[in-house]
C-alpha positions in Angstrom: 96.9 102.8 69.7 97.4 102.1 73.5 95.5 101.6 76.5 95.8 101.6 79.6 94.8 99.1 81.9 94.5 98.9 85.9 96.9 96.2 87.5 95.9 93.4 89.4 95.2 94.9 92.5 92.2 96.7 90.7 90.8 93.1 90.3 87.8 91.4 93.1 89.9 88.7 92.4 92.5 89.7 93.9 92.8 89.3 98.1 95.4 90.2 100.6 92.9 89.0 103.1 94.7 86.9 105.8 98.0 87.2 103.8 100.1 89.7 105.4 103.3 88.5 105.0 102.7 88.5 101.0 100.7 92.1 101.3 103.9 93.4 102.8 105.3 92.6 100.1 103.3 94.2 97.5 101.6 90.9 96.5 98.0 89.1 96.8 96.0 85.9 96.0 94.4 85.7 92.5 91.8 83.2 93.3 91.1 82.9 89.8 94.1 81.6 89.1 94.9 80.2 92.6 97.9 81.6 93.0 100.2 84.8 94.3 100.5 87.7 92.4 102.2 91.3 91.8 99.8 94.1 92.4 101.0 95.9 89.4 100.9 92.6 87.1 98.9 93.0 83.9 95.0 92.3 84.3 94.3 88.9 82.4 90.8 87.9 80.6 89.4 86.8 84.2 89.8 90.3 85.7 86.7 91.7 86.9 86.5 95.6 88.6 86.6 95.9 92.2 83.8 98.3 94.0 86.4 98.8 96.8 88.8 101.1 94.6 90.2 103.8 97.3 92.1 100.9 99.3 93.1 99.4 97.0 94.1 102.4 95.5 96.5 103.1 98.4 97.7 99.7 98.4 99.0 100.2 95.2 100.5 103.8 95.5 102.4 102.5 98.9 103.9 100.3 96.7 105.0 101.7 93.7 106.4 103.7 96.3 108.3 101.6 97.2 109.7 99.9 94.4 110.9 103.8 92.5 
């Protein structure tokens, strides 16, 4: 059986606050595990559901986007 799980970016962990150089880039601050991540890494045992889903929604289609 699979299942699917949302990415990092999905997390309230994870912040592009303040970090636009890494946002451009498709990647944010986990400060869970203080330190930069993918937006499409895997969601870890700390990952808890962001209540702001439509940007960051759009931050992750811009950048799948990007990377097909």
């Amino acid at each position: 059986m699979t299942r699917e799980h949302d990415p990092c970016v999905m997390c309230r962990r994870f912040s592009i606050v303040g970090r636009t150089e890494e946002a451009a880039q498709g990647r944010g601050y986990c400060d869970g595990f203080d330190k930069t991540v993918a937006w499409d890494h895997p969601p870890c045992v700390l990952f808890l559901a962001a209540r702001d889903e439509a940007p960051r929604r759009a931050f992750a289609e811009k950048h799948s986007k990007e990377t097909a």
